[in-house]
MIGU-96336 format. One record per atom (N, C-alpha, C, O): x, y, z negated. Coordinates in steps of 0.02 Angstrom, whole numbers, padded with zeros to 5 digits, always signed. Example, Ala and Ser with C-alpha at 12.3 -4.5 7.8 and 13.67 -1.06 7.14 Angstrom:
// MIGU-96336
+00660-00284-00390
+00615-00225-00390
+00660-00165-00390
+00712-00166-00423
+00642-00112-00354
+00684-00053-00357
+00645+00002-00394
+00670+00057-00402
This chain:
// MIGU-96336
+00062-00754+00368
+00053-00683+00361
+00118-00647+00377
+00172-00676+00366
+00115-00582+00403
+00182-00548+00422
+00215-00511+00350
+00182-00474+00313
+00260-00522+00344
+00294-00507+00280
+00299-00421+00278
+00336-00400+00234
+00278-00391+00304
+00266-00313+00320
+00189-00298+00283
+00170-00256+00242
+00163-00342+00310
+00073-00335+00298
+00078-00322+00200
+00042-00283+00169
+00116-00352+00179
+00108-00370+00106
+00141-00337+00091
+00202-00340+00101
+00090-00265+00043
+00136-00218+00041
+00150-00218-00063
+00111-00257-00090
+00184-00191-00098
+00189-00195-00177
+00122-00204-00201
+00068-00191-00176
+00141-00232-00263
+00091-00258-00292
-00003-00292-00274
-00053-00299-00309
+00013-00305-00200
-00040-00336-00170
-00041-00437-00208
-00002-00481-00226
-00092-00430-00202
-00087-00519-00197
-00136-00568-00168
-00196-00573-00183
-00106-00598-00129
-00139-00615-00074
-00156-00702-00101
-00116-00727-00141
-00216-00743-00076
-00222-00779-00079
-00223-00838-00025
-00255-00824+00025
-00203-00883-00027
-00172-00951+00029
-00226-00998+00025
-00223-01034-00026
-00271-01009+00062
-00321-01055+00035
-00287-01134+00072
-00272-01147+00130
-00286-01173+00014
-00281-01255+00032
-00319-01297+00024
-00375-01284+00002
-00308-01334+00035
-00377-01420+00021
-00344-01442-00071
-00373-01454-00124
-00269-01436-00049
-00232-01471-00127
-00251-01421-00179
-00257-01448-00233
-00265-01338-00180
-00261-01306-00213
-00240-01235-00184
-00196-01225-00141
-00268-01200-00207
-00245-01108-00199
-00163-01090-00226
-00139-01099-00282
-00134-01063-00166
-00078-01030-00199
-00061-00950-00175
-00035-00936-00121
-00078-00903-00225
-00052-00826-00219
+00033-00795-00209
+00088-00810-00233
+00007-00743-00159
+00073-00736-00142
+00088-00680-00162
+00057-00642-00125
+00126-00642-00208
+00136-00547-00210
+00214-00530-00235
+00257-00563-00264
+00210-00477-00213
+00268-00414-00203
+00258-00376-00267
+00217-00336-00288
+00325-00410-00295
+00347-00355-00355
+00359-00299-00326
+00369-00288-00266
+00357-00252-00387
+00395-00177-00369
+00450-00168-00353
+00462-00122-00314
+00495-00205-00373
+00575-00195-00322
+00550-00245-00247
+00598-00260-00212
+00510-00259-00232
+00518-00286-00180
+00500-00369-00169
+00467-00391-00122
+00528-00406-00221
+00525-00471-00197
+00458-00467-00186
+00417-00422-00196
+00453-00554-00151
+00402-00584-00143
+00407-00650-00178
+00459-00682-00186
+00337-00671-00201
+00338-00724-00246
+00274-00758-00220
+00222-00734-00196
+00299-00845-00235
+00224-00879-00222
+00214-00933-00289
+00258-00972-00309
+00146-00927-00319
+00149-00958-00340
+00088-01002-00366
+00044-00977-00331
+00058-01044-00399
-00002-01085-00420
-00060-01030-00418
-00038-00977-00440
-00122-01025-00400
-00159-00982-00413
-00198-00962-00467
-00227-00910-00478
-00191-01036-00512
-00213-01036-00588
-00170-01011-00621
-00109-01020-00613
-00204-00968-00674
-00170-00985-00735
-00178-01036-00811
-00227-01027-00847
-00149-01064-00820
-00128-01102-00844
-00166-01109-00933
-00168-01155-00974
-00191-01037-00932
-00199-01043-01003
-00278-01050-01011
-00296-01077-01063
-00330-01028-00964
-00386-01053-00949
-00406-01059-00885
-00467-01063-00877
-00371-01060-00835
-00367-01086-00774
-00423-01024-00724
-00464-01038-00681
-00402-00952-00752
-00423-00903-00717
-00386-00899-00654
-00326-00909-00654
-00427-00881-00587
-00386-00886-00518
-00350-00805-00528
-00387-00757-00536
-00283-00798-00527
-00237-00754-00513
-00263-00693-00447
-00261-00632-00441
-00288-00751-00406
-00312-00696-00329
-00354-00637-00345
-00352-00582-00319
-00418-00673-00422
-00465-00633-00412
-00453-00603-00480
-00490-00553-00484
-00418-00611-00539
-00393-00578-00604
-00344-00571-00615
-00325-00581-00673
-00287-00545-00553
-00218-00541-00590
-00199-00491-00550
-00220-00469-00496
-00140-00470-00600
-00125-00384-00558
-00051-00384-00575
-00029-00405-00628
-00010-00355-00517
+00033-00359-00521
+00085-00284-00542
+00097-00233-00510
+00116-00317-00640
+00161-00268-00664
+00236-00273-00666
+00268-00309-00704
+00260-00232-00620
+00340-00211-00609
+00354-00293-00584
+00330-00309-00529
+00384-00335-00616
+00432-00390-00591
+00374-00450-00610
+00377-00502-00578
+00339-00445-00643
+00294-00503-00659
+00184-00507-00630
+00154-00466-00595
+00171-00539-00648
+00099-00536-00627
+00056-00551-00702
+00086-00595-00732
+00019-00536-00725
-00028-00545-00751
-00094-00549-00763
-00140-00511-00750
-00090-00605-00791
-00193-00646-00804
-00230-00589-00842
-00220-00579-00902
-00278-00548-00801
-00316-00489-00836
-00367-00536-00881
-00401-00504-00921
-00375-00595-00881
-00405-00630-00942
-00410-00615-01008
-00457-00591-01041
-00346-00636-01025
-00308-00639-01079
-00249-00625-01092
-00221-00638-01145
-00219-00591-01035
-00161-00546-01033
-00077-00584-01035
-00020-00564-01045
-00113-00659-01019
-00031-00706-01003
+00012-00663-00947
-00022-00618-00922
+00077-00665-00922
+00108-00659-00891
+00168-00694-00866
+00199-00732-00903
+00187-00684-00800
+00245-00732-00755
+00293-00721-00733
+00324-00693-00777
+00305-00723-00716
+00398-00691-00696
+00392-00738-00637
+00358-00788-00628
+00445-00698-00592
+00475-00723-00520
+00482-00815-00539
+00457-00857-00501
+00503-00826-00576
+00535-00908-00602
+00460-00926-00613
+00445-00983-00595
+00427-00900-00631
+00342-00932-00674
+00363-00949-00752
+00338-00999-00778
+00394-00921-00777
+00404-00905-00862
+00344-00884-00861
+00327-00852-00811
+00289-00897-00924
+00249-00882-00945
+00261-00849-01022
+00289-00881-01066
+00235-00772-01035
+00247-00736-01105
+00185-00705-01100
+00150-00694-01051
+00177-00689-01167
+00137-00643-01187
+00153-00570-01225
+00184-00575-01278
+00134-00505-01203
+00169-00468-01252
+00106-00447-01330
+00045-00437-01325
+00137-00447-01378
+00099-00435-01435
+00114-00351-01440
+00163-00317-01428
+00052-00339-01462
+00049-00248-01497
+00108-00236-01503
+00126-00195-01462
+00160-00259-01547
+00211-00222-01568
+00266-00212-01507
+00310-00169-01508
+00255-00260-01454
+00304-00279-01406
+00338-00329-01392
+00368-00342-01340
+00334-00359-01443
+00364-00442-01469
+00333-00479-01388
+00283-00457-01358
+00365-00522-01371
+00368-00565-01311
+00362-00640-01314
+00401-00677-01284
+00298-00666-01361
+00289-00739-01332
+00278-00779-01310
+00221-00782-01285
+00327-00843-01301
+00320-00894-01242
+00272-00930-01232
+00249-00967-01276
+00243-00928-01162
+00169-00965-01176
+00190-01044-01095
+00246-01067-01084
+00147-01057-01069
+00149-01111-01015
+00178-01078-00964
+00156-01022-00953
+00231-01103-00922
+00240-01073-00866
+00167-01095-00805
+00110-01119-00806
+00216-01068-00761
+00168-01092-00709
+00225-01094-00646
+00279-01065-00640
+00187-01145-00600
+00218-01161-00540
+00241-01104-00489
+00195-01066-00471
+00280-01097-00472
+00322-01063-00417
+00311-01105-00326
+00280-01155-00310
+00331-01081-00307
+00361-01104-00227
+00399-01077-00189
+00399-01016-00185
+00443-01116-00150
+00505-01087-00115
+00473-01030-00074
+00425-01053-00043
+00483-00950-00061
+00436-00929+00012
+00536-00885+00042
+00592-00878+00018
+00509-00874+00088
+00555-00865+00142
+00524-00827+00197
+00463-00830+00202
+00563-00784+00246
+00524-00746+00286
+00579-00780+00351
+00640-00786+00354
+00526-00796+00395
+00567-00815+00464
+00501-00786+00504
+00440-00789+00496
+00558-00747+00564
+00550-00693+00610
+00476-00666+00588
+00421-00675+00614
+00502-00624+00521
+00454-00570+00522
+00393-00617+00473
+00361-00584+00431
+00384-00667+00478
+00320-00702+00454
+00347-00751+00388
+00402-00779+00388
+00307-00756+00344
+00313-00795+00263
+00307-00843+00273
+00266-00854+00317
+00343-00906+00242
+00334-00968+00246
+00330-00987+00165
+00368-00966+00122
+00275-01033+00157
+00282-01064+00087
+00289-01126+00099
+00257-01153+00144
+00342-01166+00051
+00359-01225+00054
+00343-01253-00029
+00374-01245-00082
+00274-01293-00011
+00249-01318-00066
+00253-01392-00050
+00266-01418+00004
+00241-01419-00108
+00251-01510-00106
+00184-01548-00072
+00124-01532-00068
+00218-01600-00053
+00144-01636+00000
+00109-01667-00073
+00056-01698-00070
């Protein structure tokens, strides 16, 4: 995909044989790739997750990820607990186009 096409808070999905991996644009910009599950009931990210400021979150049950795949949850009061991460992948943009470098 052209790294232009993917514009904030989009998230795009990578279809594989090994497994799905989503790709999206925080609000400052980065780009992130990472497992398409989440982890805590194995909801696909492509089709229930939305992407807030620097992280993504499971509209499930309201887990969340960070660029690294830290997994937290925030509670009513604001309190921030640690739940499963989830998998990441190297991505990189060469001439103009995304590359994900996931394990064979």
């Amino acid at each position: 995909m052209a790294a232009e096409e993917l514009i904030t808070g989009q998230i795009v999905t990578v279809k594989r044989d090994e497994g799905d991996v989503i790709v999206w644009r925080t609000t400052a910009g980065q780009v992130v790739a990472c497992d398409s599950r989440c982890p805590h009931q194995w909801a696909h990210l492509g089709n229930s997750g939305a992407v807030d400021g620097e992280e993504i979150v499971c509209l499930s049950h309201f887990w969340r990820f960070d660029r690294e795949g830290t997994g937290s949850k925030l509670s009513a009061s604001g309190r921030r607990d640690e739940k499963s991460p989830i998998d990441t992948f190297e991505i990189r943009e060469v001439a103009g186009r995304l590359e994900i470098a996931v394990p064979d």
